[in-house]
NUPARO-557063 format. One record per residue: x, y negated, z of N, C-alpha, C in turn; residue in three letters. Coordinates in steps of 0.05 Angstrom, whole numbers, padded with zeros to 5 digits, always signed. Each point is the difference from the previous one (the first is absolute). Example, Ala and Ser with C-alpha at 12.3 -4.5 7.8 and 13.67 -1.06 7.14 Angstrom:
# NUPARO-557063
+00264+00114+00156-00018-00024+00000+00018-00024+00000ALA -00007-00021-00014+00016-00024+00001-00015-00022+00014SER 
This chain:
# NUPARO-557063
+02297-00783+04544-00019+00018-00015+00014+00008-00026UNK -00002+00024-00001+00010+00010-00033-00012-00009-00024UNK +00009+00000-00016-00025+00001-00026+00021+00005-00031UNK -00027+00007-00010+00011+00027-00017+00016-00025-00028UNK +00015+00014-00018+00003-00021-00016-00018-00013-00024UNK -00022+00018-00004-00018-00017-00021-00017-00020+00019UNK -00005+00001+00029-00018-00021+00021+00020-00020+00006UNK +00026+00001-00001+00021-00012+00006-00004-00038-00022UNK +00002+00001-00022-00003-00018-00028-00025-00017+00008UNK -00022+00020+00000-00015-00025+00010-00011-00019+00023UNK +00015+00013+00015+00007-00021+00025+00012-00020-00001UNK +00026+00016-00013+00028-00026-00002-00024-00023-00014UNK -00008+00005-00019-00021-00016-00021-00014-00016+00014UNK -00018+00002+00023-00020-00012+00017+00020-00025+00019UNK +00022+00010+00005+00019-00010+00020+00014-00024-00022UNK +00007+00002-00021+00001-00019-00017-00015-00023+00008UNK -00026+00013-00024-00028-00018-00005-00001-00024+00028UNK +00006+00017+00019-00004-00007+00029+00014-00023+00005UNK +00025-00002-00004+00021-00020-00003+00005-00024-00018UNK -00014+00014-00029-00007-00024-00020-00026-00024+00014UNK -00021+00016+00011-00022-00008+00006-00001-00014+00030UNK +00021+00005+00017+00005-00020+00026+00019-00027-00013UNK +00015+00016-00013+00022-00032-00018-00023-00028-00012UNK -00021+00018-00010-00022-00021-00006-00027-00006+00017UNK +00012+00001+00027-00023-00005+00020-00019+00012+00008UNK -00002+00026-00006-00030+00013+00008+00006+00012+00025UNK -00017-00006+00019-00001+00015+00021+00001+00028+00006UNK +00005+00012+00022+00005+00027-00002-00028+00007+00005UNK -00027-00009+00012-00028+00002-00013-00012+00009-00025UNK +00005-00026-00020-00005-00005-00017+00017+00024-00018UNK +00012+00011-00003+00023+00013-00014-00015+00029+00001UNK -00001-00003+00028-00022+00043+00008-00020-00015-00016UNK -00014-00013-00001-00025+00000-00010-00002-00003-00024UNK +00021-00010-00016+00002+00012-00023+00007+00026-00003UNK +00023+00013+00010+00006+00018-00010-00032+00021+00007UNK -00014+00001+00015-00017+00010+00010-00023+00000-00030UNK -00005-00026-00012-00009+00002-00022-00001+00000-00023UNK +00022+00007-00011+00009+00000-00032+00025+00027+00008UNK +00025-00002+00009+00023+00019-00006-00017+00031+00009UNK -00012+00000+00031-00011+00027+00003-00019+00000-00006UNK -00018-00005-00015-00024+00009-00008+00013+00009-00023UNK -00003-00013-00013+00009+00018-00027+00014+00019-00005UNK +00018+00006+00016+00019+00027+00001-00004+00015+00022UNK -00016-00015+00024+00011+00014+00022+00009+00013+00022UNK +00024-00001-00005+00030+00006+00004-00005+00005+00029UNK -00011-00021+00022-00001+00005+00017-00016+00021+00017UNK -00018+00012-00006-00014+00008-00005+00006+00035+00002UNK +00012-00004-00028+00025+00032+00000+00011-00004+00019UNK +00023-00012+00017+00014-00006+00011-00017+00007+00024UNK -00014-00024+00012-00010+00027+00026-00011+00030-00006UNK -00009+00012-00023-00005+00023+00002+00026+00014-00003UNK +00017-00008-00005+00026+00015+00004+00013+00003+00024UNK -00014-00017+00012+00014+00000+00040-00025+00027+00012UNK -00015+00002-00007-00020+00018+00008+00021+00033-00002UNK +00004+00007+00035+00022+00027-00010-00018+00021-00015UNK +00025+00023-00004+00002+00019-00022-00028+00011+00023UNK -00001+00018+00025-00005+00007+00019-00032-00009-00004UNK -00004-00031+00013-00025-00013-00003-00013+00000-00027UNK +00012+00007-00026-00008-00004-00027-00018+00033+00006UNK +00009+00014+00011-00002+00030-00012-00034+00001+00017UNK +00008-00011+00033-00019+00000+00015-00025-00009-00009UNK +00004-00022-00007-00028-00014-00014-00018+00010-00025UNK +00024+00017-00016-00011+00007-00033-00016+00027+00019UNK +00005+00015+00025-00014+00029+00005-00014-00014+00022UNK -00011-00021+00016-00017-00014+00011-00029-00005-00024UNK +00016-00021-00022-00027-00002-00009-00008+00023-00020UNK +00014+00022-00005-00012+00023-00021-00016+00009+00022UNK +00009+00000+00029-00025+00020+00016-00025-00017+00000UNK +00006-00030-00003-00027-00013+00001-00021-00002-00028UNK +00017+00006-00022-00015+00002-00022-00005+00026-00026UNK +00025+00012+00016-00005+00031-00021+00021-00010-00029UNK +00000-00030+00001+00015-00007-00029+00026+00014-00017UNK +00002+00005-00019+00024+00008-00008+00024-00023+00014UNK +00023+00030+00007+00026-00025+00010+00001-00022-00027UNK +00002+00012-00014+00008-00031-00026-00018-00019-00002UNK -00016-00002+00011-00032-00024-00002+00010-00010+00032UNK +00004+00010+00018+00005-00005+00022+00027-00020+00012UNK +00017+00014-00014+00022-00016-00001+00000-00026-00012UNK -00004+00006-00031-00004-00027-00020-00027-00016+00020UNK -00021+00001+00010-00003-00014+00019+00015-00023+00018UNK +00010+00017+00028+00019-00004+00016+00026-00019-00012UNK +00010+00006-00021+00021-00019-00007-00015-00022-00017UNK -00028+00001-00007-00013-00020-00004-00013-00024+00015UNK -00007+00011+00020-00009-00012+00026+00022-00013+00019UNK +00032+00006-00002+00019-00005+00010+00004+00016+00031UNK -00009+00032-00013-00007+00015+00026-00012+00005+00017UNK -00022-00023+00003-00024-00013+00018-00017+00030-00013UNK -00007+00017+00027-00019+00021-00005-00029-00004-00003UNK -00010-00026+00019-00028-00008-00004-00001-00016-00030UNK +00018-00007-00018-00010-00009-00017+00009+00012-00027UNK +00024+00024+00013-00008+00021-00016-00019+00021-00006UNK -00014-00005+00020-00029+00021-00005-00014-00015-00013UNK -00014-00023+00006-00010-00016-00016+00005+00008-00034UNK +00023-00020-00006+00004+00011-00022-00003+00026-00018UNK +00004+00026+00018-00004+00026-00002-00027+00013-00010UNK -00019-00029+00013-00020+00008+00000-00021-00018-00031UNK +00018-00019-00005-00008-00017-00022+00016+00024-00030UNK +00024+00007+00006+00007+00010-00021-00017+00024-00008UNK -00005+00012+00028-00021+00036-00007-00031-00003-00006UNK -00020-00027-00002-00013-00013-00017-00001+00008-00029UNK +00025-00020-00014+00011+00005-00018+00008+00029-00014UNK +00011+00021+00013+00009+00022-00007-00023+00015+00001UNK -00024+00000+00020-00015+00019-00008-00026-00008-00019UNK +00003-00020-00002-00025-00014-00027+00021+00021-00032UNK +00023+00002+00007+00011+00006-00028-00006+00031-00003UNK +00000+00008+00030+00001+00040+00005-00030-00003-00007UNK -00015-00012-00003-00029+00006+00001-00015+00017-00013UNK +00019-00004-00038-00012+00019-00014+00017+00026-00002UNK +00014-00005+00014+00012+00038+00002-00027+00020+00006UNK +00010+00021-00001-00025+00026+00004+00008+00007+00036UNK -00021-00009+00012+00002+00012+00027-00018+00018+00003UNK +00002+00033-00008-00015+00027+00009+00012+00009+00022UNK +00020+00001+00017-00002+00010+00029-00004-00014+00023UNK -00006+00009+00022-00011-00016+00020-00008+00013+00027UNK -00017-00007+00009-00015+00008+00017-00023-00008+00005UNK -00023+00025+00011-00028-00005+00003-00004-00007+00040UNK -00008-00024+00007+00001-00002+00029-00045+00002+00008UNK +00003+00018+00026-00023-00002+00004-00002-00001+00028UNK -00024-00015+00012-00010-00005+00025-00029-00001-00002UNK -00015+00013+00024-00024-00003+00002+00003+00010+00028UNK -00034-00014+00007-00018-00001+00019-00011+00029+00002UNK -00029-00005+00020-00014+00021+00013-00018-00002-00029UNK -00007-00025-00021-00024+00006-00014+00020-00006-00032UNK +00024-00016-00003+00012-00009-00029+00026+00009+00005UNK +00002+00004-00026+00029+00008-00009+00006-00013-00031UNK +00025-00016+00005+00013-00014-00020+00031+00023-00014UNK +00001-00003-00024+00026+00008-00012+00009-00021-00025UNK +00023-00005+00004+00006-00029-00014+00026+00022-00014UNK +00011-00015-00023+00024+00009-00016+00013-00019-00009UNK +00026+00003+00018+00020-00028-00008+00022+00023-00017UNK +00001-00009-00024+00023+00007-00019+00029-00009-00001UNK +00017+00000-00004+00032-00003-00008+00015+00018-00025UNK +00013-00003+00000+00024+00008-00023+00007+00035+00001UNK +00007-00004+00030+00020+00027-00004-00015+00007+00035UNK +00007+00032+00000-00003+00010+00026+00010-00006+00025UNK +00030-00010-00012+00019-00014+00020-00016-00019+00017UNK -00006-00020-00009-00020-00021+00008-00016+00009+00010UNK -00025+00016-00004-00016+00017+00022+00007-00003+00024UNK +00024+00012-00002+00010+00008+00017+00013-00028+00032UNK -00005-00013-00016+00011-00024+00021-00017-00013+00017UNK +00013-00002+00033-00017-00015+00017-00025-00021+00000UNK +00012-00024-00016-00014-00028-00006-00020+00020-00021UNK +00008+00013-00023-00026+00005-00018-00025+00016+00014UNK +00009+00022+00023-00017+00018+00005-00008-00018+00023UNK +00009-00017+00009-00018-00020+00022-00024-00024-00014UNK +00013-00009-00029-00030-00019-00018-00017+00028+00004UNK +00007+00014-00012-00020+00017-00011-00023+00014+00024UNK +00007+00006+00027-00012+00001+00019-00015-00028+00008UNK +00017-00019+00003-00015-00018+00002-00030-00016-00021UNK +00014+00005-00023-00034+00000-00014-00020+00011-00005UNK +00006+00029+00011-00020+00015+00006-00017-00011+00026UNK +00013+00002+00018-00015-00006+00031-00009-00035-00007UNK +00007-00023-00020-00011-00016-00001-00029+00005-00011UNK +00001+00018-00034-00013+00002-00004-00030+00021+00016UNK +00013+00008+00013-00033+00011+00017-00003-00022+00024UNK +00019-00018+00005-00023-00016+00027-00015-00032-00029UNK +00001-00001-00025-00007-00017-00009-00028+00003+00000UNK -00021-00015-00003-00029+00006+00001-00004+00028-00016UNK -00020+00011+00004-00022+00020-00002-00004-00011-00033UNK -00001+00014-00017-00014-00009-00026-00023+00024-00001UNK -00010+00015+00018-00030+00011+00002+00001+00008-00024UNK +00023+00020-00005-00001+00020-00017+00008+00027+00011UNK -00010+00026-00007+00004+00020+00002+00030+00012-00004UNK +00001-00008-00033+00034+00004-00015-00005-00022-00016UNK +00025-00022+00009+00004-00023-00005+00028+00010-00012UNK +00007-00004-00028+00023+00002-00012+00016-00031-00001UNK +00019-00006+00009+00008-00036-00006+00033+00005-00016UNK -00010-00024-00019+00027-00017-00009+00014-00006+00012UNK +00027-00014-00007+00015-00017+00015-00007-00024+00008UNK -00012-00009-00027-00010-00029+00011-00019+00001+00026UNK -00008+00022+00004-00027-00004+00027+00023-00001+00030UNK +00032+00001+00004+00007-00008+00015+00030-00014-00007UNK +00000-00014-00023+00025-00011-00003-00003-00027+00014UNK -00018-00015+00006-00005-00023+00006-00008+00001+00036UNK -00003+00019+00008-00006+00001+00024+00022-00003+00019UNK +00004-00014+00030+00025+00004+00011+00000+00019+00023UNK +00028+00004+00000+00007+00024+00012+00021-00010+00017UNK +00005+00016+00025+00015-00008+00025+00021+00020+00008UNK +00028+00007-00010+00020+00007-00004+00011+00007+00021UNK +00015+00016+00012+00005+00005+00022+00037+00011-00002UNK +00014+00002-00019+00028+00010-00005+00026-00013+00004UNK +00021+00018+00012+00018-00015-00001+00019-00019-00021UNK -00008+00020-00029-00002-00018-00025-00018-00012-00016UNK -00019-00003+00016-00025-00001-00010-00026-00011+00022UNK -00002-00023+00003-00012-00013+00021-00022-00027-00004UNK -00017+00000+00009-00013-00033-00004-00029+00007-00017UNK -00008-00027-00002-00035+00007-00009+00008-00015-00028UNK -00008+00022-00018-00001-00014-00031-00029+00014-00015UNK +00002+00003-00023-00019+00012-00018+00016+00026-00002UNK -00016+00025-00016+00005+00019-00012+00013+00003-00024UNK -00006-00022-00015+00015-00005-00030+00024-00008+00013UNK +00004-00016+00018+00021-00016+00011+00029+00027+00010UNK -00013+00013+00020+00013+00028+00000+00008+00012-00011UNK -00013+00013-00024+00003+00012-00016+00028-00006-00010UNK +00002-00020-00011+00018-00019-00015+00026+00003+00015UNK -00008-00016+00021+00026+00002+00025+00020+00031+00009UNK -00019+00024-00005+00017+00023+00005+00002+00013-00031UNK -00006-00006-00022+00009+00002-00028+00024-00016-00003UNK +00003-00023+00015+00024-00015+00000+00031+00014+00017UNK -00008+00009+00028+00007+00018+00012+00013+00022-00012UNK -00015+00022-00015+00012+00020-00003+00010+00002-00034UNK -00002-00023-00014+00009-00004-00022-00013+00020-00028UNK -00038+00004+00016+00000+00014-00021-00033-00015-00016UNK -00015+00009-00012-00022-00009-00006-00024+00017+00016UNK -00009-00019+00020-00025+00013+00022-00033-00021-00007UNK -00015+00031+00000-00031-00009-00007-00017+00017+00019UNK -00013-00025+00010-00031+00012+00010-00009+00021-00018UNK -00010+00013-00009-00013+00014-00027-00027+00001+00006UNK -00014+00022+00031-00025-00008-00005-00011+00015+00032UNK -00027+00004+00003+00000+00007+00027-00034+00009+00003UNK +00001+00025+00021-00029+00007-00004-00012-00006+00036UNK -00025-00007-00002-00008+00006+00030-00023+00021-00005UNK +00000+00019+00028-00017+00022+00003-00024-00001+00026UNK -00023-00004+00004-00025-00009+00015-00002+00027+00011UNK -00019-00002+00021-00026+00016+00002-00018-00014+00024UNK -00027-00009-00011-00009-00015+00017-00027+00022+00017UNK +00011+00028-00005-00021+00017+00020+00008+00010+00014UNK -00004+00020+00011+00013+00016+00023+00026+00017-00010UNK +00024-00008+00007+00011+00017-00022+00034-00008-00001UNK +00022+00007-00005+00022-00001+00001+00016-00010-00034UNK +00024-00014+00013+00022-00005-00029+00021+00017+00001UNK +00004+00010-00016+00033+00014+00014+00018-00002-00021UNK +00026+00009-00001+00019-00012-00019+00021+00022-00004UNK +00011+00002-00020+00030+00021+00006+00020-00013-00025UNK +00025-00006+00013+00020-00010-00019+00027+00022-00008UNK +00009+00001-00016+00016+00022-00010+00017-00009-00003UNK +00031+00004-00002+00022-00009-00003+00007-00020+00023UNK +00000-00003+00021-00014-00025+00023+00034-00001+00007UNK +00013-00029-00001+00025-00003+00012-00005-00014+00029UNK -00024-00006+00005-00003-00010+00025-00045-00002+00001UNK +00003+00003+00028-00037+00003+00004-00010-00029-00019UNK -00031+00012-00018-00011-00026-00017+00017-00002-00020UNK +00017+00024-00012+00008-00018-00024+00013+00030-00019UNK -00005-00002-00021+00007+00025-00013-00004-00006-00032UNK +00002+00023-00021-00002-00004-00022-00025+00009-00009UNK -00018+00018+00006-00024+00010-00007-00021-00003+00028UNK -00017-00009-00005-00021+00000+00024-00023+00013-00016UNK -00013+00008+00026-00031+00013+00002-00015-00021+00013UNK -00024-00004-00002-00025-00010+00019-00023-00001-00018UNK -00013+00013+00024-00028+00015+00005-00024-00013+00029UNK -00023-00004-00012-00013-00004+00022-00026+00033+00009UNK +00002+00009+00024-00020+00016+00000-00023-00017+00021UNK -00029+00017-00013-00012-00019+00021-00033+00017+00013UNK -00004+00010+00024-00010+00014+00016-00034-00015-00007UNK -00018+00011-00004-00026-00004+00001-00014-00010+00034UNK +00017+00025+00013-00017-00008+00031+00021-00018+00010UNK -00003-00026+00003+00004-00020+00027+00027+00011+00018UNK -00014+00025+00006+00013+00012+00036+00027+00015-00010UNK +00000+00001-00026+00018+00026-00012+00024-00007+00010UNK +00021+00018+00012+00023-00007+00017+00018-00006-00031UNK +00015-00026+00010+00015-00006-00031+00030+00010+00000UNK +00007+00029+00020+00034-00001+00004+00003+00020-00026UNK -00017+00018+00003-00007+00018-00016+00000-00015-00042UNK -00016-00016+00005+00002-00026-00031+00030-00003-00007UNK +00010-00001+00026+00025-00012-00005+00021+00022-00006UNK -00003+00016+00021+00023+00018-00013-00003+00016-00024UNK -00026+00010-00007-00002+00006-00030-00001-00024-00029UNK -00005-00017+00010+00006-00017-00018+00029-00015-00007UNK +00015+00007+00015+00032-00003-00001+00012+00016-00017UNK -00012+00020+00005+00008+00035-00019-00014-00006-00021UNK -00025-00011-00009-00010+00000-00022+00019-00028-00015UNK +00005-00016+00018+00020-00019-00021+00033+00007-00004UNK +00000+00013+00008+00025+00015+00001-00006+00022-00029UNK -00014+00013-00010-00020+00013-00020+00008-00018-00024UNK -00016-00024+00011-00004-00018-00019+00032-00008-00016UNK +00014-00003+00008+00030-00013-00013+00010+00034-00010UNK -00002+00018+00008+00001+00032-00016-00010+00002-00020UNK -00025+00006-00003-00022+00000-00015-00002-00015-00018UNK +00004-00029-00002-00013-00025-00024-00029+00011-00005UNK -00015+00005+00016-00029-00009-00009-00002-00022-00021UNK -00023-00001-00023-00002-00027-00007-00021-00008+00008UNK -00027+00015+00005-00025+00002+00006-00011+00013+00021UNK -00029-00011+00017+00002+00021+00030-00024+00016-00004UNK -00018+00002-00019-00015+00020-00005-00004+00009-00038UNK -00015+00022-00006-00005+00004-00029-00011-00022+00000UNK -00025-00016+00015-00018-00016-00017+00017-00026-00004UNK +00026-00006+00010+00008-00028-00006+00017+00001-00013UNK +00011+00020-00016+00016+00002-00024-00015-00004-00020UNK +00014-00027-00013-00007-00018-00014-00008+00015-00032UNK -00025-00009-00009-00008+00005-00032+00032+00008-00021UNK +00007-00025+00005+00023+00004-00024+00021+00026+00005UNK +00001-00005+00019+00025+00024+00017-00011+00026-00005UNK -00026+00009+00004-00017+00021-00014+00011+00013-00023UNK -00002-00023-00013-00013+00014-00031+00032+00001-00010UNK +00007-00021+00010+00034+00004-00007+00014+00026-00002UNK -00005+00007+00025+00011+00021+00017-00013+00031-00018UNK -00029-00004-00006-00018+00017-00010+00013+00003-00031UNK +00009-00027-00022+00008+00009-00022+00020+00016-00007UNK +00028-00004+00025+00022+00008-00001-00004+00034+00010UNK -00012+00001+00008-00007+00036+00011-00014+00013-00026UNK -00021-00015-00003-00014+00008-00033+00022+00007-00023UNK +00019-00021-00001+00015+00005-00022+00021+00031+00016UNK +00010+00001+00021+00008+00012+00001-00010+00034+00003UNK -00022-00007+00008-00026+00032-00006+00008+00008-00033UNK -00008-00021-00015-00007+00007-00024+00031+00009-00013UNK +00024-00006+00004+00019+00016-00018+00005+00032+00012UNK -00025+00009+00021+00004+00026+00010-00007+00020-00017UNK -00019-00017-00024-00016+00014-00025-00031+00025+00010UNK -00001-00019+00025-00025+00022+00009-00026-00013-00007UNK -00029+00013+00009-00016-00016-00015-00010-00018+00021UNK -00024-00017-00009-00003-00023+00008-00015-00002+00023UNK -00020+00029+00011-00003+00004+00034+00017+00000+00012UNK +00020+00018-00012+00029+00003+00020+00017-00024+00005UNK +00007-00017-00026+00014-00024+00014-00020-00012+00018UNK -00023-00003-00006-00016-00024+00025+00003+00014+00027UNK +00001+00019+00008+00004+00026+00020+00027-00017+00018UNK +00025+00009-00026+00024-00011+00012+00000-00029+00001UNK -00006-00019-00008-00009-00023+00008-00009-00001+00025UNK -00022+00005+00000-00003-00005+00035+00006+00012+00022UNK +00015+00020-00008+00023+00012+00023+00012-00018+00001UNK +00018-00002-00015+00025-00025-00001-00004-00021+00014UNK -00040-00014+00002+00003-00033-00002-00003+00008+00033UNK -00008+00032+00013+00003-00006+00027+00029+00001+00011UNK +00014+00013-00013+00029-00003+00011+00015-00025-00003UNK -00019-00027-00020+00011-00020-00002-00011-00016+00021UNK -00027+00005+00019-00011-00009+00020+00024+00004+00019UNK +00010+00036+00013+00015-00002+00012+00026-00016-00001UNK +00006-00010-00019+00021-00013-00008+00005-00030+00012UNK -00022-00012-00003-00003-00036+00010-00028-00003+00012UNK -00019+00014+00010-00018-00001+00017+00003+00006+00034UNK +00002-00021+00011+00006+00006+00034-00006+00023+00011UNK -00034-00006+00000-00015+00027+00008+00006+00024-00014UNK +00008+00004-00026+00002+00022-00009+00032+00014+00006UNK +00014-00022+00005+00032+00007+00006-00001+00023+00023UNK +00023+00019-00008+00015+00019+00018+00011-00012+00020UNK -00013-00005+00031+00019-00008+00027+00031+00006-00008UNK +00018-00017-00005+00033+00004+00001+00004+00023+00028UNK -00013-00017+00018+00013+00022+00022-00009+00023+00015UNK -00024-00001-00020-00015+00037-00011-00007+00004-00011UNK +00013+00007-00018-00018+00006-00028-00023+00022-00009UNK +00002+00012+00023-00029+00016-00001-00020-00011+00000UNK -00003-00025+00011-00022-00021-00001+00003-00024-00012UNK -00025-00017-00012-00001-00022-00012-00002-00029+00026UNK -00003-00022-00019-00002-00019+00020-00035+00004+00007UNK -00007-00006-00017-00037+00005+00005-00008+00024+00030UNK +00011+00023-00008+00004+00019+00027+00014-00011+00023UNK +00021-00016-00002+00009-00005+00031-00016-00023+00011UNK -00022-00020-00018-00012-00020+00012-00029+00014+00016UNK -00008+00016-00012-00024+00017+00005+00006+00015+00031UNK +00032+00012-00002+00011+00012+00030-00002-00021+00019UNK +00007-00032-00011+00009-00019+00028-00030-00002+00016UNK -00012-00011-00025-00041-00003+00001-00006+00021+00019UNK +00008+00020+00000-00015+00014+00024+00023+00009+00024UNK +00018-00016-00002+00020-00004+00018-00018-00029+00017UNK -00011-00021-00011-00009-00014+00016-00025-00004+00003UNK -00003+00009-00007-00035+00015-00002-00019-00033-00014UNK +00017-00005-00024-00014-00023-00016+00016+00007-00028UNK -00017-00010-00019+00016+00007-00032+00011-00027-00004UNK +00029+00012-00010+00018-00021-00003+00007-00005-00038UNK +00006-00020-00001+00005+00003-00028+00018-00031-00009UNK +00015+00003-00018+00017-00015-00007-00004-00022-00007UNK +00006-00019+00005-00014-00038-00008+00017-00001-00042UNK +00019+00000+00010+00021-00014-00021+00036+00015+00003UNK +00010+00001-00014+00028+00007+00005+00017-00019-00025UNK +00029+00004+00009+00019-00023-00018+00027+00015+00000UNK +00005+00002-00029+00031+00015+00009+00014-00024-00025UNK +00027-00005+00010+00020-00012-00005+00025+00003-00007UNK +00014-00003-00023+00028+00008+00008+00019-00025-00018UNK +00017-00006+00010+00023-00026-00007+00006+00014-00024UNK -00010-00030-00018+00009+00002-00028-00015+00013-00031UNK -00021+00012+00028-00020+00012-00027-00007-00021-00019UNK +00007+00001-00030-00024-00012-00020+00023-00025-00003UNK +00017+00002+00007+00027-00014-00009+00024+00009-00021UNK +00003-00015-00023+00010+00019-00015+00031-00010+00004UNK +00019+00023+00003+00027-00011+00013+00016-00014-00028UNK +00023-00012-00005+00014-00001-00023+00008+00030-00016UNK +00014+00017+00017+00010+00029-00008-00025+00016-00019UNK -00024-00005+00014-00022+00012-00011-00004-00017-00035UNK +00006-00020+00007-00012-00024-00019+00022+00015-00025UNK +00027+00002+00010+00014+00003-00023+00001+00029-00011UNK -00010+00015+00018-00002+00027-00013-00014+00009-00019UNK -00031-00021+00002-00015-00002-00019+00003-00012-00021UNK +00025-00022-00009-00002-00009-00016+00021+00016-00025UNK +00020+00020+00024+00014+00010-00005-00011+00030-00028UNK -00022+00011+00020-00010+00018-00015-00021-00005-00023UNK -00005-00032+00010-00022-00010-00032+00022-00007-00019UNK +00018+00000-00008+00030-00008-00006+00005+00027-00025UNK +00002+00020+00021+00011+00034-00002-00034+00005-00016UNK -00018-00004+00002-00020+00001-00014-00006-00012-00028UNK 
C-alpha cells in the first residue's frame, strides 16, 4: 500500500511505540486496546485514515446521494460525510441535528415570499401561507410539497363550526402530520416540518397564517389561484362561498360562476361585499379626504357636498363586491351577474363570505425598511 509522506511519520511512530511496548510485555490485546483508548481518540488518526481509503469516485457518489436525500448545501453535506467517516445513514442524522441549529438562527430573517396552498371539499376550503426568503425557494419541490400538505391537513382537522375561521400558526404547529416525500417522509409535528425543510433549503421558513371558508346551506366554495406553479398552490388566491335559497337549486351553475367571481376577487381587491358593511371608520375616512379635496376646487358649499357624494359612489365601486365592475364584463357589476344566475336557477343566490390573499401582504421587507429610513434621513 502506498502512503503519502506526511501519513508515512506517524506510522513509523505507532510501529515504534509498538516495539517499546512488546519489549515490556504487553500483549498484542492489551496494546489495541490501548491504543484504541488514549492515542486515537484524541487525534484520531485512524479515523482520517479510513476516510481516506473511501475512493475519489465513491466520495463524489455519496456527497450527490445524500444532497438528493436532503436538499443540503454540498459544504454541510460533505463536512457531514467526512464527519461520520462517510457512513451516509449517520450522515443524515447528523445533517439533520446540524439544520436544527441553522434554522433556529435563519429565524429572524424576513421571510415575505412564499406560497399560498389551498384544498377544499364539496362544503370547506382551507388557504394556508408558508413563507421563505427568496422566490427561488418557492420554487422547490420539498417546499411546494409542506405547503400542500398543510393545507389538505388543515381541512381534514376538526370542524371549528365556523363560517370564516381565520387561524394562527399555533392552531396547527402542534398537530401531527404524515409526510409522504422522497426527502421528506414519516409522522412528526408541523413545527417539527417546518424546521426540517428550513433546514433543507437553507433559508428561514414560517407557517404565517391560514383562513378556512364554510357554507353550511345549500350552496358552493370555489377558489381561484393566480400565479399557480402547480394545481392548489399559487401567490394570490380568491374564495368565495355562494349559496342558493331553494334546496333543489342545481349547484354546477354555483360553481362555475363562482370560480369567475373568485377569479374577480384576486383582480379586483374588494375590501367589503356590500355598501352596508363598509365599516364606520372607513366612511368617514374616505368622506374627509374627498371633502378636503372638493374644497380646494373653491366652489360653494352645495356644490362640494354634490361632489362628495359622487366621488364616495365611485369609492363604493372601488372596494365594494356588489358594486364592482365584472373584470370579465365590464358592462356589468357583480350584483347584476348574481341576479342573472338567480334566475338561471330559478332560486336567489347570494354570497355567504369571500377571502382574498396574497404572499407577503402586511410584511414589511428590509429594502422597504431602509428606504424609509433613508428618506426620513433626506428629510
Amino acid at each position: 500500500m502506498a502512503w503519502g509522506q506526511g501519513a508515512r511519520r506517524p506510522i513509523l511512530g505507532l510501529l515504534s511505540r509498538a516495539q517499546r511496548q512488546a519489549a515490556r510485555g504487553y500483549t498484542s490485546a492489551t496494546f489495541e486496546t490501548h491504543l484504541s483508548s488514549n492515542h486515537f481518540a484524541q487525534n484520531g488518526m485512524i479515523r482520517r485514515r479510513f476516510s481516506s481509503e473511501v475512493p475519489a469516485s465513491e466520495q463524489m457518489n455519496l456527497i450527490k446521494q445524500l444532497r438528493e436525500r436532503t436538499c443540503a448545501p454540498i459544504k454541510d453535506v460533505k463536512a457531514s460525510l467526512v464527519s461520520c467517516n462517510w457512513d451516509i445513514e449517520d450522515a443524515q442524522k447528523d445533517l439533520r441535528k446540524r439544520g436544527v441549529i441553522s434554522a433556529a438562527k435563519k429565524s429572524s430573517r424576513t421571510a415575505a415570499e412564499g406560497l399560498l396552498a389551498i384544498a377544499q371539499d364539496e362544503k370547506r376550503a382551507v388557504v394556508v401561507e408558508l413563507n421563505c426568503e427568496t422566490d427561488f425557494v418557492a420554487r422547490n419541490d420539498v417546499f411546494q410539497y409542506l405547503a400542500s400538505s398543510l393545507a389538505k391537513m388543515a381541512l381534514s382537522a376538526q370542524d371549528p363550526g365556523k363560517l370564516v375561521f381565520p387561524f394562527a400558526p399555533a392552531y396547527l404547529e402542534n398537530m401531527s402530520i404524515n409526510l409522504d416525500h422522497p426527502k421528506l417522509s414519516g409522522e412528526t409535528t408541523v413545527q417539527n416540518a417546518v424546521t426540517e425543510v428550513a433546514a433543507m433549503v437553507g433559508e428561514n421558513v414560517k407557517l404565517r397564517r391560514g383562513f378556512m371558508l364554510s357554507t353550511t346551506g345549500h350552496g358552493v366554495v370555489s377558489s381561484y389561484l393566480h400565479t399557480c406553479p402547480q394545481p392548489g398552490l399559487g401567490r394570490i388566491a380568491g374564495l368565495i362561498t355562494l349559496e342558493a335559497e331553494d334546496s333543489s337549486a342545481s349547484l354546477d351553475a354555483l360553481k362555475r360562476v363562482g370560480s369567475s367571481i373568485a377569479m374577480h376577487i384576486v383582480a379586483a381587491k374588494p375590501l367589503f361585499l356590500s355598501k352596508e358593511l363598509v365599516s364606520a371608520a372607513a366612511l368617514e375616512n374616505e368622506r374627509d379626504v374627498l371633502r378636503t379635496q372638493a374644497e380646494s376646487s373653491g366652489k360653494p358649499q352645495m356644490a362640494i357636498e354634490k361632489m362628495v357624494e359622487g366621488r364616495l359612489r365611485k369609492y363604493f365601486e372601488d372596494v365594494v363586491l356588489l358594486e364592482q365592475k365584472y373584470v370579465v364584463n365590464d358592462s356589468t357589476n357583480i350584483k347584476t351577474l348574481l341576479n342573472d344566475l338567480s334566475k338561471e336557477v330559478g332560486s336567489k343566490v347570494t354570497i355567504g363570505n369571500f377571502i382574498r390573499m396574497e404572499v407577503g401582504e402586511g410584511i414589511e421587507r428590509p429594502e422597504e425598511t431602509a428606504k424609509k429610513e433613508a428618506m426620513a434621513c433626506a428629510a
